[in-house]
C-alpha positions as CSV (number, residue, x, y, z in Angstrom):
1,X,0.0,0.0,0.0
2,X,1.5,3.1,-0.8
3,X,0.4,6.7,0.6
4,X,0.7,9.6,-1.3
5,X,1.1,13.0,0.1
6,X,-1.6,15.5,-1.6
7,X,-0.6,19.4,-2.0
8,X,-3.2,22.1,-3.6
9,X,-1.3,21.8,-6.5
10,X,-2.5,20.4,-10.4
11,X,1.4,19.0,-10.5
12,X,0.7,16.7,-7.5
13,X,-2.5,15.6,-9.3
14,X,-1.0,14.7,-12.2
15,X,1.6,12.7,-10.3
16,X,-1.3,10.7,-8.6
17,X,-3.1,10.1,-12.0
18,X,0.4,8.8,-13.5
19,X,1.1,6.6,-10.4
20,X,-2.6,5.4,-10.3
21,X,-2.4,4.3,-14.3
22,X,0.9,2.6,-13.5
23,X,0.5,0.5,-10.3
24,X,-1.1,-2.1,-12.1
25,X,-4.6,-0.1,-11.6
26,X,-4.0,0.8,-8.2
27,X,-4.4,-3.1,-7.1
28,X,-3.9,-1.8,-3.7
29,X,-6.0,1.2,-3.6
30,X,-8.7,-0.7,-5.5
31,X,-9.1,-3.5,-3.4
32,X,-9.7,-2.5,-0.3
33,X,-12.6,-4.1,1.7
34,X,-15.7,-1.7,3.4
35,X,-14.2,-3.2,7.1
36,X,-10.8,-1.4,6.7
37,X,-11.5,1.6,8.2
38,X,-8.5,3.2,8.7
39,X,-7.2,2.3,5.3
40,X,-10.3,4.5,3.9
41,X,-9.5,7.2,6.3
42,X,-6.0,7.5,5.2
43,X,-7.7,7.2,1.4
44,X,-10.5,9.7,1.2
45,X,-8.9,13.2,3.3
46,X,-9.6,15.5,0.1
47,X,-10.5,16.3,-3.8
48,X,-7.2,14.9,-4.9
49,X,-7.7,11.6,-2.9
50,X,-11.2,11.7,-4.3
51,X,-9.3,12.3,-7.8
52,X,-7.4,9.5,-7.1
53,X,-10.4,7.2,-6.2
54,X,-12.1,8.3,-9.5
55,X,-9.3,7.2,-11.8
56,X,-8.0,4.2,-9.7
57,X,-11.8,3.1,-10.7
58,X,-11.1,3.8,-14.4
59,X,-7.8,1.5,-14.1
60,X,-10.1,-1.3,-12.8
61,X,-13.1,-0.5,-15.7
62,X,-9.9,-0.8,-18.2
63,X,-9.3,-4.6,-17.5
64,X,-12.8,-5.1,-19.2
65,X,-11.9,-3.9,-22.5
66,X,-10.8,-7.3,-23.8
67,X,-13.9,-8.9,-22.8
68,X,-16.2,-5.9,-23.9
69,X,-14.6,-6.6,-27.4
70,X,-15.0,-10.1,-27.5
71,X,-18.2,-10.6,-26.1
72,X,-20.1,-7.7,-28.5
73,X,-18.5,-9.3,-31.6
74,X,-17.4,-12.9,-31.2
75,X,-21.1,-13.6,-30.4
76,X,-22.5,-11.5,-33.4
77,X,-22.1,-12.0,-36.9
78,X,-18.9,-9.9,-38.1
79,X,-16.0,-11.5,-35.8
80,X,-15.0,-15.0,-36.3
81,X,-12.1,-17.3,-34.7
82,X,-8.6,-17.9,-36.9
83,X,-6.1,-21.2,-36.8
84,X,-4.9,-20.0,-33.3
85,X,-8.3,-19.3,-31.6
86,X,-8.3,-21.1,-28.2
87,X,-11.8,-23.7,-27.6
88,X,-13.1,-20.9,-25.4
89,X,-12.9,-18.7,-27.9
90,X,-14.6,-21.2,-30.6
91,X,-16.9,-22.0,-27.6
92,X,-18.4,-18.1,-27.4
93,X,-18.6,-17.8,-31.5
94,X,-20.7,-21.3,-31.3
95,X,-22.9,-20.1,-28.6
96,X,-22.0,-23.4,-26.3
97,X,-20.2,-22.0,-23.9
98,X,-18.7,-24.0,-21.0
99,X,-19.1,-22.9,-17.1
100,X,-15.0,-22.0,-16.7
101,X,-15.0,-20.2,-19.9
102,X,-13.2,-16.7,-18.8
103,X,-14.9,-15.1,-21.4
104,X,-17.7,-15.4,-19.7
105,X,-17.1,-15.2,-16.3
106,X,-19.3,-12.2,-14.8
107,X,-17.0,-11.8,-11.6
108,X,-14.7,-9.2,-13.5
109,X,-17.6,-7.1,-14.4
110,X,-18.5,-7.4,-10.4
111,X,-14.8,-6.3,-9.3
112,X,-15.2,-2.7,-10.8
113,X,-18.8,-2.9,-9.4
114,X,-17.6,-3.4,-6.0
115,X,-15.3,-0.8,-6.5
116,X,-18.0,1.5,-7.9
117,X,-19.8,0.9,-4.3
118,X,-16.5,1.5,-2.6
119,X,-16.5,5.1,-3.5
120,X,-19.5,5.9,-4.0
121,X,-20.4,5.2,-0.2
122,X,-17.0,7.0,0.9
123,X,-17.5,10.1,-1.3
124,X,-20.7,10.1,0.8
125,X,-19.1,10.0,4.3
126,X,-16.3,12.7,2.4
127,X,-19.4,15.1,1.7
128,X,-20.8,14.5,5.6
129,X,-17.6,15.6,6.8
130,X,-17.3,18.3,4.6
131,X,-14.3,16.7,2.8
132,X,-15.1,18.7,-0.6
133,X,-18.0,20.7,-2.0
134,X,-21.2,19.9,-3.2
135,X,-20.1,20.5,-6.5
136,X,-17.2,18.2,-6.6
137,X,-19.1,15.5,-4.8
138,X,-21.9,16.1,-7.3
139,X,-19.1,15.5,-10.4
140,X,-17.2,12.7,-9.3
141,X,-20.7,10.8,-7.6
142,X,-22.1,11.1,-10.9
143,X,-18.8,9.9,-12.9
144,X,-18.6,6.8,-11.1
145,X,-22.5,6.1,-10.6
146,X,-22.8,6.0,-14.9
147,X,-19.5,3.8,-15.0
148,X,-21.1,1.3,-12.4
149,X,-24.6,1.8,-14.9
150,X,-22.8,1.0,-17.9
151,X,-21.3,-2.1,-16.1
152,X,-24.7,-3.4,-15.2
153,X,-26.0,-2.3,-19.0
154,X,-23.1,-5.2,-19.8
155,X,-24.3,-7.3,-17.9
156,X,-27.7,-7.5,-18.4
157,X,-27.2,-7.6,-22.2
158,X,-25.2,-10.6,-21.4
159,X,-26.4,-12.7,-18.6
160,X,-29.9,-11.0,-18.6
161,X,-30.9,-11.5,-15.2
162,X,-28.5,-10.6,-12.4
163,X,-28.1,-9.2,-9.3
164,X,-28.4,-5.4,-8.7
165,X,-25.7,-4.6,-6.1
166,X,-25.2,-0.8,-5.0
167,X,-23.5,-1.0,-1.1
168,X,-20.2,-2.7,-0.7
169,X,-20.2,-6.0,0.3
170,X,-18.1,-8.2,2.4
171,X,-16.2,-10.1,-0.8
172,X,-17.3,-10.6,-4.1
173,X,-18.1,-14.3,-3.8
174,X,-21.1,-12.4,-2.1
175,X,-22.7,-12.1,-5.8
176,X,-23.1,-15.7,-6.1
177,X,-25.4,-16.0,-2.9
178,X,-28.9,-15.8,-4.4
179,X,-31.0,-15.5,-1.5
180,X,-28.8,-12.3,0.0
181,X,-28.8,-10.9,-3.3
182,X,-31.9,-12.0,-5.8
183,X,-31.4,-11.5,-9.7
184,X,-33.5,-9.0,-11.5
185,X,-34.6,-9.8,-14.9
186,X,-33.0,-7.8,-18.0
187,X,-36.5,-5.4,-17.8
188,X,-36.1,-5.1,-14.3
189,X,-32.7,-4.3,-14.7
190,X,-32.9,-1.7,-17.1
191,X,-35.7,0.1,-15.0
192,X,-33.3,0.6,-12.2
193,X,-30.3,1.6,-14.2
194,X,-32.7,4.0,-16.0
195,X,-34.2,5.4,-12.6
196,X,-30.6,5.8,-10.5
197,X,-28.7,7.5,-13.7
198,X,-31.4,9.6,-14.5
199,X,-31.1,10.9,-11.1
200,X,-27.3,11.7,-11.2
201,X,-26.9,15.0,-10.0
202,X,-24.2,16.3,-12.5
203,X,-25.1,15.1,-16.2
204,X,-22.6,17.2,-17.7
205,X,-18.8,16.7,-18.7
206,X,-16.0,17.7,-15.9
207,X,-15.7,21.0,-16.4
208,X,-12.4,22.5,-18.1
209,X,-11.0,24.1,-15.1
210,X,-11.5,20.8,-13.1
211,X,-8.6,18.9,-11.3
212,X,-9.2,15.9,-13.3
213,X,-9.2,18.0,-16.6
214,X,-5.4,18.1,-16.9
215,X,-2.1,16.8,-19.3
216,X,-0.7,13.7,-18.5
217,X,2.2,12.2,-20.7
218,X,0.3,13.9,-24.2
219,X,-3.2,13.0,-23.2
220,X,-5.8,15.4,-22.2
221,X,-7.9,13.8,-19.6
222,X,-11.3,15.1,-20.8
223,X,-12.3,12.4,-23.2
224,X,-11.1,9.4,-20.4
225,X,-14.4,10.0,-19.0
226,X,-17.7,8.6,-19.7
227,X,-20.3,10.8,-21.4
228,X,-23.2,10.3,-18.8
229,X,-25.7,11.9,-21.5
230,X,-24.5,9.3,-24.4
231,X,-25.4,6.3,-21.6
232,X,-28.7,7.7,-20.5
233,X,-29.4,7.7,-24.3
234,X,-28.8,4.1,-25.0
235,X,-30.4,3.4,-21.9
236,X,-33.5,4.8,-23.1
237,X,-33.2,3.6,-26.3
238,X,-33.1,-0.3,-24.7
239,X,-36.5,0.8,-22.5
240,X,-38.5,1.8,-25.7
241,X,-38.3,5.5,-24.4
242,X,-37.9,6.9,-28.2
243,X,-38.2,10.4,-27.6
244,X,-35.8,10.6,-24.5
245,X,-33.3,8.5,-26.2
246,X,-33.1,10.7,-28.9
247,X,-32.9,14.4,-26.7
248,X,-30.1,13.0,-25.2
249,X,-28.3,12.3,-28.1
250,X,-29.1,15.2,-29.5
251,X,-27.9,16.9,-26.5
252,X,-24.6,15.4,-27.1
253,X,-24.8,16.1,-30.7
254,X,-25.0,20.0,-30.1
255,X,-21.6,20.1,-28.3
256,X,-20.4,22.7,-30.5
257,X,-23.3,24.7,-30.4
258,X,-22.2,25.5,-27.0
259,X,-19.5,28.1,-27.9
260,X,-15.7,28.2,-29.6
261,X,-14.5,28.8,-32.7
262,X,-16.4,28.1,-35.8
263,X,-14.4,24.8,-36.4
264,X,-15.8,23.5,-32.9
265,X,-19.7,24.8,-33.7
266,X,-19.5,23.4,-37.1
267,X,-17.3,20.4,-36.7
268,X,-18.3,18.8,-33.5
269,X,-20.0,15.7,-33.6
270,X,-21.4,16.9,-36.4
271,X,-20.3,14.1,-39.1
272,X,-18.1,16.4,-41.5
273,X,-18.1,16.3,-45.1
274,X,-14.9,15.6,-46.8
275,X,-11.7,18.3,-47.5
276,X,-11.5,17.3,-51.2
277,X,-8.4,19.6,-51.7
278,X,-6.5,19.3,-48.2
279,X,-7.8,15.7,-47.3
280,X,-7.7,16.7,-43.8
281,X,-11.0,15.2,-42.4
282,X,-11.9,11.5,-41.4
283,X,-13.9,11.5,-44.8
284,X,-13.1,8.9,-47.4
285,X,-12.0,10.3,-50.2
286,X,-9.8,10.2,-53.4
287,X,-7.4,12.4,-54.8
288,X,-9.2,15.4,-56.4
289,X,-9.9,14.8,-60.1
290,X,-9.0,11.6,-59.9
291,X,-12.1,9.5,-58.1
292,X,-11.9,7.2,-60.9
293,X,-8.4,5.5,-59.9
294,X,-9.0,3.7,-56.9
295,X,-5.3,3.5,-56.2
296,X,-5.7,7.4,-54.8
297,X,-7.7,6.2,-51.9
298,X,-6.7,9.1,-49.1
299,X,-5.3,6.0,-46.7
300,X,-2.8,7.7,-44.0
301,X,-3.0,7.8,-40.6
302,X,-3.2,11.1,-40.4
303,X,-6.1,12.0,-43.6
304,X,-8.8,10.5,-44.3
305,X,-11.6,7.9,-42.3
306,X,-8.6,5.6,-41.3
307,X,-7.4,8.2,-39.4
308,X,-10.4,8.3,-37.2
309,X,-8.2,5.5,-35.5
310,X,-4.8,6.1,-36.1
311,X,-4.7,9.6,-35.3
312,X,-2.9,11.5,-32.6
313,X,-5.5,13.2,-29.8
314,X,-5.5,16.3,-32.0
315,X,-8.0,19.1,-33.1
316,X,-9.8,16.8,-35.4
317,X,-10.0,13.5,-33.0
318,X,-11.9,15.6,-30.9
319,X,-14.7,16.3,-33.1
320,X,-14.7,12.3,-34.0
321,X,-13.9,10.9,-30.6
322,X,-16.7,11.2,-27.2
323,X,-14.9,8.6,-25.1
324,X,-11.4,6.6,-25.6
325,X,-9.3,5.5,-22.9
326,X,-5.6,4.8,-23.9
327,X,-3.0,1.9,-23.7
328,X,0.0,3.2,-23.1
329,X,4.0,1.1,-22.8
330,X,4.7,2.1,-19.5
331,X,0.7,2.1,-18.2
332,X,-1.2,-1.1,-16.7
333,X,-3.3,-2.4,-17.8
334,X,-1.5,-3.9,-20.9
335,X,-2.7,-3.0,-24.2
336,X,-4.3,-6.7,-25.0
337,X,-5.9,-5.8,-28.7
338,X,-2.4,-6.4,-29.9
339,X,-2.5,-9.8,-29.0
340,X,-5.8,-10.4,-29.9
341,X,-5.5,-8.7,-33.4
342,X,-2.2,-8.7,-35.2
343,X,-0.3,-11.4,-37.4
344,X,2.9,-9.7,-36.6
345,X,3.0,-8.8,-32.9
346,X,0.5,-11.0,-31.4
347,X,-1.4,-14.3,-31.5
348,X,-4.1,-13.8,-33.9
349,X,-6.6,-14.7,-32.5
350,X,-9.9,-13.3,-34.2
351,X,-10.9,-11.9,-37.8
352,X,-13.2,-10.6,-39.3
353,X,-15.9,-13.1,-40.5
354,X,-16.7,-13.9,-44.2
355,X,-20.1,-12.2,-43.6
356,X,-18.5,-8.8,-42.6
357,X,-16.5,-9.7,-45.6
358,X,-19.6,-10.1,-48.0
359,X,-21.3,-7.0,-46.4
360,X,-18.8,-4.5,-47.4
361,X,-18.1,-5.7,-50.7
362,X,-22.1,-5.8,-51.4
363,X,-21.7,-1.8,-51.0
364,X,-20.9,0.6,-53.8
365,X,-19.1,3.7,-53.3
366,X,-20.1,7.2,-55.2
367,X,-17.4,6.6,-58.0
368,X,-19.3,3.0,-58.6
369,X,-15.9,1.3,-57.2
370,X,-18.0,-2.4,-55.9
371,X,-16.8,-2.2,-52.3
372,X,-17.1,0.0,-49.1
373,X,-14.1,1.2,-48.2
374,X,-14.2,0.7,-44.5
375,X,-14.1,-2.7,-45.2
376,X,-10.9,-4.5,-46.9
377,X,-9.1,-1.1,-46.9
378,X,-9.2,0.5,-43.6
379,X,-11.0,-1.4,-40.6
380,X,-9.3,-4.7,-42.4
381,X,-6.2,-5.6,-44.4
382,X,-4.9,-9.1,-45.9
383,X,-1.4,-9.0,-44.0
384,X,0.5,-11.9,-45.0
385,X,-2.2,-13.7,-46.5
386,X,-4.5,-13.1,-43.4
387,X,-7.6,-10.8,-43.0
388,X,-6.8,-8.8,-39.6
389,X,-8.7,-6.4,-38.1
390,X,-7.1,-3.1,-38.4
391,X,-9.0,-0.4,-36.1
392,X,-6.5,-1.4,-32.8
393,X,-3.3,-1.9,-34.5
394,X,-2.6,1.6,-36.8
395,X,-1.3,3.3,-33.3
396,X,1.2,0.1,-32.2
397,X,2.4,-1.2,-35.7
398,X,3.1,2.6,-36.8
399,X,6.1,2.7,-34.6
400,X,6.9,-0.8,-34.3
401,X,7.2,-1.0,-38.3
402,X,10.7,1.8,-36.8
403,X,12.0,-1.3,-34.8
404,X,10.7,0.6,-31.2
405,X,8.7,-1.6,-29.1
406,X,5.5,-0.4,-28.7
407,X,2.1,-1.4,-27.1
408,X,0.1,2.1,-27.6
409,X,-3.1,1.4,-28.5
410,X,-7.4,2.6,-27.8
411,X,-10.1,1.2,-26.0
412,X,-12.9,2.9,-28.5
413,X,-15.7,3.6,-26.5
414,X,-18.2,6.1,-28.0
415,X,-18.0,7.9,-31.2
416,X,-20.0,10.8,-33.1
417,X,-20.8,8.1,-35.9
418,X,-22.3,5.6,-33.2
419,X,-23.8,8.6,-31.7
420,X,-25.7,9.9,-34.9
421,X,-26.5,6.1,-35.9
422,X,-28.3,5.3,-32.5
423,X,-29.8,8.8,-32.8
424,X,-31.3,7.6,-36.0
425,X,-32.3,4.4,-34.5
426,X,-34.2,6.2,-31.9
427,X,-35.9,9.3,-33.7
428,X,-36.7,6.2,-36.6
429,X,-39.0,4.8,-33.7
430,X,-40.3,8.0,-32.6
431,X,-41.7,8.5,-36.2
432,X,-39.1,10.6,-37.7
433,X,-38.0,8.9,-40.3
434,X,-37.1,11.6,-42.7
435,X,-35.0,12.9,-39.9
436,X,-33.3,9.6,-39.7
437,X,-32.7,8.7,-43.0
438,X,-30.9,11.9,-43.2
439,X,-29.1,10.9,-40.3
440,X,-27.7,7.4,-42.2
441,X,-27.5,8.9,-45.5
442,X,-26.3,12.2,-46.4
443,X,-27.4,14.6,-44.1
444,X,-29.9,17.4,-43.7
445,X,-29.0,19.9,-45.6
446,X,-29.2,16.9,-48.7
447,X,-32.3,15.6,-47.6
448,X,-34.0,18.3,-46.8
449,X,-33.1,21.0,-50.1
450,X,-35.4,20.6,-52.8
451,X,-34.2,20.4,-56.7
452,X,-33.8,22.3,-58.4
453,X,-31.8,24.4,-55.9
454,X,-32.8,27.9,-55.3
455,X,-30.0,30.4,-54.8
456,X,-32.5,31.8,-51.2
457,X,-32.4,28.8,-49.1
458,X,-34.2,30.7,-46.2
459,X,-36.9,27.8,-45.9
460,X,-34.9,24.8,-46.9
461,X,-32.5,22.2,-45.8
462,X,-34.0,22.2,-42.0
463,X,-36.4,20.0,-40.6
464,X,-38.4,23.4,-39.1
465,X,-39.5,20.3,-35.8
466,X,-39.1,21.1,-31.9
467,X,-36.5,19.7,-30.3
468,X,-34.9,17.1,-30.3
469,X,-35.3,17.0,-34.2
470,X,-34.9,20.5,-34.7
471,X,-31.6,20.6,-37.3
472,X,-30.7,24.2,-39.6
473,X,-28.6,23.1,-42.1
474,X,-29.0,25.7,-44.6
475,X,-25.7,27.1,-46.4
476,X,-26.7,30.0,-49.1
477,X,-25.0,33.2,-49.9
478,X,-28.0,35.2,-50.8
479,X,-28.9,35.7,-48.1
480,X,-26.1,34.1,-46.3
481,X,-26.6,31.7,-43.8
482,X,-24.5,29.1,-42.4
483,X,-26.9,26.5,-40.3
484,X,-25.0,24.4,-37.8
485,X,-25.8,21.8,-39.4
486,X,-24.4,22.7,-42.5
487,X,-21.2,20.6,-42.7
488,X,-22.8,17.8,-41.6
489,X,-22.5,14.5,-44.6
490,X,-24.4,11.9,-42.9
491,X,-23.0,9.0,-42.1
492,X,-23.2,7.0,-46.0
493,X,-21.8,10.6,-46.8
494,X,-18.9,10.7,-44.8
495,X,-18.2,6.9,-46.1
496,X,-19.0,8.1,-50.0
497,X,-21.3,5.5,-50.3
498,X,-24.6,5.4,-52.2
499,X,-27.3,6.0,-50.3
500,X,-29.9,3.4,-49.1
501,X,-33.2,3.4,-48.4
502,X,-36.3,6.0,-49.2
503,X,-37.7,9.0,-47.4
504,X,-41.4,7.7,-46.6
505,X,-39.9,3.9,-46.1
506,X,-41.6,2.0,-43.2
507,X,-39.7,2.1,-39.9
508,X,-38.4,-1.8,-40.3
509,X,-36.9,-0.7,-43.4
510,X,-35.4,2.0,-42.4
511,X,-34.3,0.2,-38.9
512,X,-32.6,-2.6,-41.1
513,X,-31.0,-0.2,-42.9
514,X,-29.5,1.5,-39.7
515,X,-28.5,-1.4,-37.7
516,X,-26.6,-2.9,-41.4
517,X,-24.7,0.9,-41.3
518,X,-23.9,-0.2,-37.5
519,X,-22.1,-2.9,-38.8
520,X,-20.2,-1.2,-42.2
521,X,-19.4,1.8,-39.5
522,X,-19.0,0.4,-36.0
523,X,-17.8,-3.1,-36.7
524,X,-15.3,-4.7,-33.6
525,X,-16.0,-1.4,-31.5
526,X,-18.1,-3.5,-29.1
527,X,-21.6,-2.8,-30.4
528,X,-23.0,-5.5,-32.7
529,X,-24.3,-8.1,-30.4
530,X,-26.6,-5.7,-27.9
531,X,-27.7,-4.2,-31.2
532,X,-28.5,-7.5,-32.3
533,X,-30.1,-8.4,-29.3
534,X,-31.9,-4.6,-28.9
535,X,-33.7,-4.9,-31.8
536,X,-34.6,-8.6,-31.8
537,X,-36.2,-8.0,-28.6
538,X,-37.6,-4.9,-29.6
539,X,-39.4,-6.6,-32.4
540,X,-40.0,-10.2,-30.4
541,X,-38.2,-11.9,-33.4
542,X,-35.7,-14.3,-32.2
543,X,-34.8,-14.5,-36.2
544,X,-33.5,-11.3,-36.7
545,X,-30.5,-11.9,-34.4
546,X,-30.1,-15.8,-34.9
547,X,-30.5,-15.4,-38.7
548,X,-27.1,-13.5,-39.1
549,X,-25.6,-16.2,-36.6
550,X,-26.3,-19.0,-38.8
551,X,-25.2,-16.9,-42.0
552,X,-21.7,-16.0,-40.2
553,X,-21.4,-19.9,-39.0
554,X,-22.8,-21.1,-42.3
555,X,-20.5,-19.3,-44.6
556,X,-17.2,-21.0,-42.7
557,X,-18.4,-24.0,-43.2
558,X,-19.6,-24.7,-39.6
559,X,-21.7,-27.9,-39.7
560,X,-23.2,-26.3,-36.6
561,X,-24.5,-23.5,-37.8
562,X,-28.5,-25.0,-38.1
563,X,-28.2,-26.5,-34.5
564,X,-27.3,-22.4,-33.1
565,X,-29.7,-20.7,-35.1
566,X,-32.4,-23.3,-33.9
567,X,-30.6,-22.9,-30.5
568,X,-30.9,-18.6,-30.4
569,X,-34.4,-19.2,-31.8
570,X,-35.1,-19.4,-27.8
571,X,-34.0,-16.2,-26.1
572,X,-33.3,-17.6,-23.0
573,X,-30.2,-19.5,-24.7
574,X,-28.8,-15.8,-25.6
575,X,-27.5,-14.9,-22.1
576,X,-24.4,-16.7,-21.1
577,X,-24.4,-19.1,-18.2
578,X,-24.4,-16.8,-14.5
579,X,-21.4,-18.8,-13.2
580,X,-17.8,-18.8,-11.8
């Protein structure tokens, strides 16, 4: 156990942060148990202990990140196992998965909920004593109360029913004692989460001048954290509650309407077109003039739609990026997508599936090229004769490829692409379809101009609705107006595909549509199997999710694929066994 002496200083912060990250997340600090009373006295004297708490949680949240990935994919229809796949991971593509599989083991997800509980219950005696302010109780209370939602969010999409935990207990065997502790079913489950985190008393960001706003070794801290109003979001969204799913997206969508520069109002979260003359955007896009030669892809790590995951934490990550944690060489917890991902410097382990494969080469981009992009070219590459996934590896195999070691990587956690897509999903629901196919397509300024053109666009490209569908994306010159919306591509935009879909198409349509973009956009960031699973249960048709199972097993040549589809044709066979 090591002490740290706190001065009123950012510097000292920093220093705790930095030691926090690198004591193998604060093992020590992290597990201590409710009954050591003089240990959390020592702990919890100020704002920079309470600092310390906050991100010593973070380091323990960080350790799911591996199983996050696996879980959301390996269990969809886009990630599949290689030649050096372990049984357990063939067990959790196969859906037969065995009690001491550590995939699907629950008790890490109950570690950083204990820990949660921890905190939360000491920041309480901190405020009683006076320890801090309202105000700082109210941000870091908040911070760590969404984390411990999002946990149980996992969870439930997982397991389904489970236990709902929120005081420490005595050790986290605890959680297996049913009578103590009764499950709640996934409903259940989701009212609670949706009741305690709409109660949070801070729903914003930390606030710039905050001591856990600061610089540590090239990071800004800002975008560690989770964005409470992005959870509460998709935690409506899984409830059915259309409307309030889709003002809290939107609220995180108007970011930049807040204030700043014009590059913040018009660029944040907002989905940018392309630069077709500098290339500096996360657009796909060719070299100018000549679309036709597919060999002038823009494909850097610093230009272009790859570079929404190669990038340094610059000007233009931050209008992409909500919340990313980092792996870092001299930081624990170990970067493990290296392992996971690359032919080169790890084991290989998973790839993208043939029907991943099949969906982006089904898609045709605005130059009539007969592939998406983000397929073969950025989120996967044949490397040596293999398809590996791409997203986690730009960062390490950059500077490995100069012969320096190097484990640098992203856990990619929320994006403004995810953001607009589940946006669309919800105002879809809510009977705004218009609204969302502009959303998946190519915008509102497109979709809502009419043709021809006229040079006064004073009553065009907006949607003229309340809030939260209220979008201005009018750009004329006569008059002049410049809508916050304007720069805004849509997602099929941003990607230079073709468009799919209709204005006036029925909501399923439309819905398929989105939750297909999911997949071209979002695939092996941790989404596609509680989207699968949202809007199979959504629409009480097992089908929709075991369908795409069977086509991914099928198309490998899996003589199992009939017996799982008929398997996930029962619900109750999609949660993982509640066991360690």
């Amino acid at each position: 156990m090591i002490t740290i002496s706190t001065k009123t200083k950012k510097s000292t912060v920093l220093w705790v942060l930095a030691l926090v990250f690198s004591l193998s997340s604060c093992s020590d600090y992290l597990d201590v148990q409710p009954e050591d009373k003089l240990v959390e006295e020592q702990m919890y004297r100020n704002i920079y202990d309470a600092d310390a708490a906050v991100i010593g949680v973070y380091g323990k949240f960080m350790a799911l990140a591996e199983k996050n990935v696996i879980l959301n994919e390996m269990r969809a229809d886009l990630m599949t196992t290689t030649r050096n796949s372990s049984p357990f991971l063939k067990e959790i593509s196969e859906h037969n998965v065995s009690p001491n599989n550590p995939y699907a083991n629950p008790k890490d997800f109950y570690v950083v909920i204990q820990n949660c509980n921890n905190v939360l219950k000491n920041f309480d005696i901190m405020l009683e004593k006076k320890r801090f302010t309202q105000e700082q109780y109210d941000q870091r209370y908040s911070d760590i109360g969404a984390i411990r939602s999002w946990v149980y969010l996992q969870l439930g999409i997982h397991y389904g029913s489970v236990p709902y935990i929120t005081e420490p207990i005595e050790t986290i065997e605890d959680v297996k004692n049913i009578s103590k502790y009764p499950k709640l079913s996934f409903n259940q489950l989701l009212d609670q989460l949706v009741l305690f985190t709409e109660n949070l008393p801070y729903k914003d960001l930390y606030a710039a001048g905050s001591s856990m706003v600061i610089n540590i070794d090239g990071y800004n801290t800002a975008k560690f954290f989770i964005n409470k109003e992005c959870l509460l979001g998709d935690l409506q969204l899984w409830k059915g509650n259309y409307m309030e799913a889709a003002a809290h997206y939107k609220n995180v969508m108007e970011t930049g309407t807040k204030g700043g520069a014009d590059t913040e109002l018009y660029n944040t979260y907002r989905v940018k077109f392309a630069e077709v003359t500098t290339h500096d955007d996360l657009a796909v896009g060719y070299l100018r003039y000549s679309e036709q030669d597919a060999t002038t892809l823009i494909n850097s790590n610093t230009q272009g739609w790859r570079s929404i995951f190669a990038r340094d934490r610059d000007a233009l990550w931050n209008t992409e990026w909500i919340w990313s944690l980092p792996f870092e060489n001299n930081f624990a917890p170990k970067n493990p997508f290296i392992t996971l991902f690359s032919n080169k410097n790890g084991d290989y382990l998973v790839k993208p599936s043939q029907s991943a494969i099949d969906l982006w080469n089904s898609q045709i981009q605005n130059n009539n090229i007969p592939y998406d992009a983000r397929g073969p070219k950025f989120t996967y590459n044949i490397v040596n004769g293999d398809p590996v996934i791409m997203k986690y590896l730009y960062s390490s195999e950059a500077v490995a490829s100069t012969g320096i070691a190097n484990t640098k990587g992203q856990w990619f956690l929320y994006r403004a692409a995810k953001l607009h897509l589940r946006y669309a999903e919800a105002s879809n629901r809510d009977n705004q379809q218009k609204v969302a196919y502009a959303i998946l397509n190519y915008g509102i300024n497109d979709t809502f101009t009419i043709s021809p053109e006229p040079t006064d666009v004073t009553n065009i490209q907006q949607t003229k609705l309340p809030f939260p569908y209220d979008f201005d994306a009018r750009m004329g010159d006569y008059p002049f107006f410049r809508g916050n919306w304007h720069r805004g591509a849509g997602i099929r935009g941003r990607a230079y595909t073709k468009a799919v879909g209709a204005v006036g198409d029925d909501m399923i349509t439309t819905e398929n549509h989105i939750i297909e973009e999911d997949a071209l956009e979002l695939a092996y960031e941790g989404n596609r199997w509680e989207d699968l699973v949202r809007v199979a249960l959504r629409r009480n048709d097992p089908s929709f999710l075991a369908d795409k199972i069977y086509d991914k097993l099928s198309k490998e040549g899996n003589g199992k694929a009939s017996e799982v589809r008929s398997k996930l044709m029962n619900v109750n066979n999609w949660y993982l066994p509640f066991t360690w």
